[in-house]
C-alpha positions, 0 to 999 in steps of 0.5 A: 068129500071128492075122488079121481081116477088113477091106476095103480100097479101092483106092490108086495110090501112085507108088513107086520100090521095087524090082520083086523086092519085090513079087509079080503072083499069076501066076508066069509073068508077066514082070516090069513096071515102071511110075511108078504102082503100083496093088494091089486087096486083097480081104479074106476071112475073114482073108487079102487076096489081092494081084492087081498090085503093080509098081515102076519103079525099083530104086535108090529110096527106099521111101515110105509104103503102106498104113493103118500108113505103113509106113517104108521105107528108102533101098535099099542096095547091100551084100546083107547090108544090103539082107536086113536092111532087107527084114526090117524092111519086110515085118515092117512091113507084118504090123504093118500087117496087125494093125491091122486088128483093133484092138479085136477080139482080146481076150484074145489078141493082133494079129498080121499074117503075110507069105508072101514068095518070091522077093521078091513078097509071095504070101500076107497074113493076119492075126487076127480075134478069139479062137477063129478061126485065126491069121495064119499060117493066113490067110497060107498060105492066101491063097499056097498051094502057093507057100509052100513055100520061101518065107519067112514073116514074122509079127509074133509067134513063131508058137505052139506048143501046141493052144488053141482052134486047132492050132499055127501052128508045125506049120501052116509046117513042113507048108507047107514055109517055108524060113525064118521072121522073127519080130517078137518072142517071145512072152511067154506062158509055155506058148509063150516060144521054143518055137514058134522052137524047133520051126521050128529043129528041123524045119530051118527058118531063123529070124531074131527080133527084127526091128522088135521095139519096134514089134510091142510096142507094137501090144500092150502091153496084152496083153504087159503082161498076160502079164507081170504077170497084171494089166489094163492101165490108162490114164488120159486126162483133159483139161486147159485151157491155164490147168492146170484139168481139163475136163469136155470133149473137143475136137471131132475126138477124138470123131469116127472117127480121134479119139484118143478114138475110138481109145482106145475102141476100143483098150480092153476097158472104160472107166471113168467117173463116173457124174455125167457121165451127166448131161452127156454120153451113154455114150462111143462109139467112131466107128471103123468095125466097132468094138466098144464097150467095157464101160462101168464107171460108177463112183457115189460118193455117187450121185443116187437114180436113175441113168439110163442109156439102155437104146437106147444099149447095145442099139445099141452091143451093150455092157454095164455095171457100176455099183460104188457105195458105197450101194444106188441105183435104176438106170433101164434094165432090162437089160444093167446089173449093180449092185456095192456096195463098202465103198471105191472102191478101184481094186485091187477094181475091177481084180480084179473087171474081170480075173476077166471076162477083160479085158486093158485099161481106160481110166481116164477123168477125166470127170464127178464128178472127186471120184468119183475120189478113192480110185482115184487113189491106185492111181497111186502103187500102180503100178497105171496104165501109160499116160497120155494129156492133151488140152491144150484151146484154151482157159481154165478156170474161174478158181477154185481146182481142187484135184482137178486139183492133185492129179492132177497132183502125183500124176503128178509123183510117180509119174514119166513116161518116153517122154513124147510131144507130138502136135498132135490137131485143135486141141488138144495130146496129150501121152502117156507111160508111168508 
């Protein structure tokens, strides 16, 4: 359904993919087979044109390509098989395709989109941001009059109803597509299956659910919104390798491909204590063309005055709320906004973040850890859905860390599935679902 705009430099990648599966734009060239493959991508507004792709063998195994590593599959002999698999390739490579949006979409979701015909890939496309045209629109673009009798492959049921832009459903009936593969449907109610309907009653062939764990995940956040009505939250804090909560990162998170670079960019907002302000400057994500999140700083019984770098939001292009239980002095002059509330409960701090149309926030244990006393308990009320731990390299302090103790036991409680170990520079990522 949806596209973003991103250069991508040029790669060689030796492959022994089948030459059928990709494409060379002019038609009437014979197919050619060499060891190296090389593609020149050009983004434009949303959708990549795709000059030269050629393969030399046809009895190989895929290997990786592109930004997402895409998986690619020993070939098989047997037709049905084979179909099955190209599927999950090219579904693979609109996940790839998404990606590149990451952080630039909220409220909608990341989709990518394919235009395959006759094996060559003829038209990509994916979603920039909320407002611009979606993947699909990108994608028959970029193949033109060769999209009639293609197939089209898009990581999210294409829409069915007028929002800021036209149905995408109508868009591949009008360019003729003879079939459709659909990564998942679409959990929004005013779209849930009528968009495959639609494309069925036109007489266009539908295959769903290719590589359907995949596509969820690469917007959990905003199916989970979909869902529930509710923000999607994920707790990260740190930990030393003797069990204390750290004020600290490692060093590779913090730069581009980070975790914590990415995580900043993954999210809508972030929420932070605003006794770490007097350690650490506002968190920002290093990943090129990121947006910032919205910062919310959270000040239980605060200092005074609060300093927040007025330079460091206008360069981020981001803003800030302040919830505090008392009135404080706030040293910046714009940018900023005050809320007082009687609790620090994380239910009005959610309610308060959703009413400005967000879909994810990350809650990270930086700074006063006691400032988060309150809010920790909307772990046990089933308002977190991800955790993320960085396991540092190295000792705590030696006393006694009850704020870390209850965490803990607070995640013990509310039970993790889909837990995950990853090394992350010198440290250990450890990520799970509560």
């Amino acid at each position: 359904m949806y596209a973003h705009t991103l250069p991508i430099s040029n790669y060689n990648i030796k492959s022994t993919k089948p030459s059928s599966y990709f494409h060379c734009l002019n038609p009437n060239s014979p197919p050619t087979h060499f060891t190296k493959l090389q593609s020149f991508f050009k983004f434009k507004h949303g959708f990549c044109n795709s000059t030269k792709r050629v393969f030399n063998s046809r009895n190989s195994s895929r290997k990786q390509v592109g930004l997402a590593g895409i998986r690619m599959e020993g070939f098989q002999g047997k037709d049905d098989k084979k179909d099955n698999d190209d599927d999950g390739f090219y579904i693979r490579r609109c996940v790839e395709l998404a990606k590149k949006a990451i952080g630039c979409t909220s409220p909608n979701p990341m989709v990518g989109c394919v235009i395959v015909k006759d094996g060559e890939i003829v038209g990509e496309g994916f979603h920039p941001k909320a407002g611009q045209p979606h993947a699909e629109v990108f994608a028959l673009r970029d193949a033109g009059e060769l999209a009639e009798n293609a197939t089209a492959y898009v990581s999210l049921e294409p829409c069915n109803h007028f929002g800021r832009t036209p149905p995408c459903s109508e868009a591949l009936v009008k360019a003729k597509v003879k079939k459709v593969v659909v990564g998942m449907v679409d959990p929004n109610p005013i779209v849930a299956s009528r968009g495959v309907a639609r494309l069925r009653d036109a007489g266009i062939d539908v295959t769903v659910g290719v590589e359907e764990e995949m596509c969820k995940k690469l917007n959990e956040a905003w199916i989970h919104q979909m869902q529930t009505g509710n923000l999607f939250v994920t707790l990260r804090y740190s930990l030393t390798i003797d069990g204390h909560l750290s004020d600290d990162l490692g060093e590779e998170s913090m730069e581009a491909g980070g975790y914590y670079s990415r995580l900043l960019q993954e999210h809508d907002a972030v929420i932070i204590s605003s006794k770490s302000l007097e350690k650490h400057p506002l968190p920002e994500s290093k990943e090129p063309k990121s947006n910032q999140p919205l910062y919310v700083i959270i000040a239980k019984d605060p200092s005074p005055v609060i300093q927040i770098s007025k330079h460091a939001l206008q360069e981020s292009g981001s803003k800030a709320i302040i919830f505090t239980d008392q009135e404080i002095v706030v040293e910046s002059e714009q940018g900023i906004e005050t809320l007082v509330l009687g609790q620090m409960k994380l239910t009005t701090i959610l309610e308060n973040l959703k009413g400005r149309g967000l879909c994810s926030v990350l809650l990270d244990l930086r700074g006063g850890f006691s400032d988060f006393d309150e809010i920790l308990k909307g772990v046990e009320g089933n308002l977190l859905q991800k955790l993320v731990v960085e396991m540092l390299p190295f000792w705590g302090e030696s006393k006694e860390d009850t704020a870390a103790l209850e965490t803990i036991k607070i995640s013990q409680r509310a039970g993790l599935k889909n837990f995950e170990p990853k090394k992350e520079g010198k440290s250990v990522l450890l990520e799970g679902y509560f």
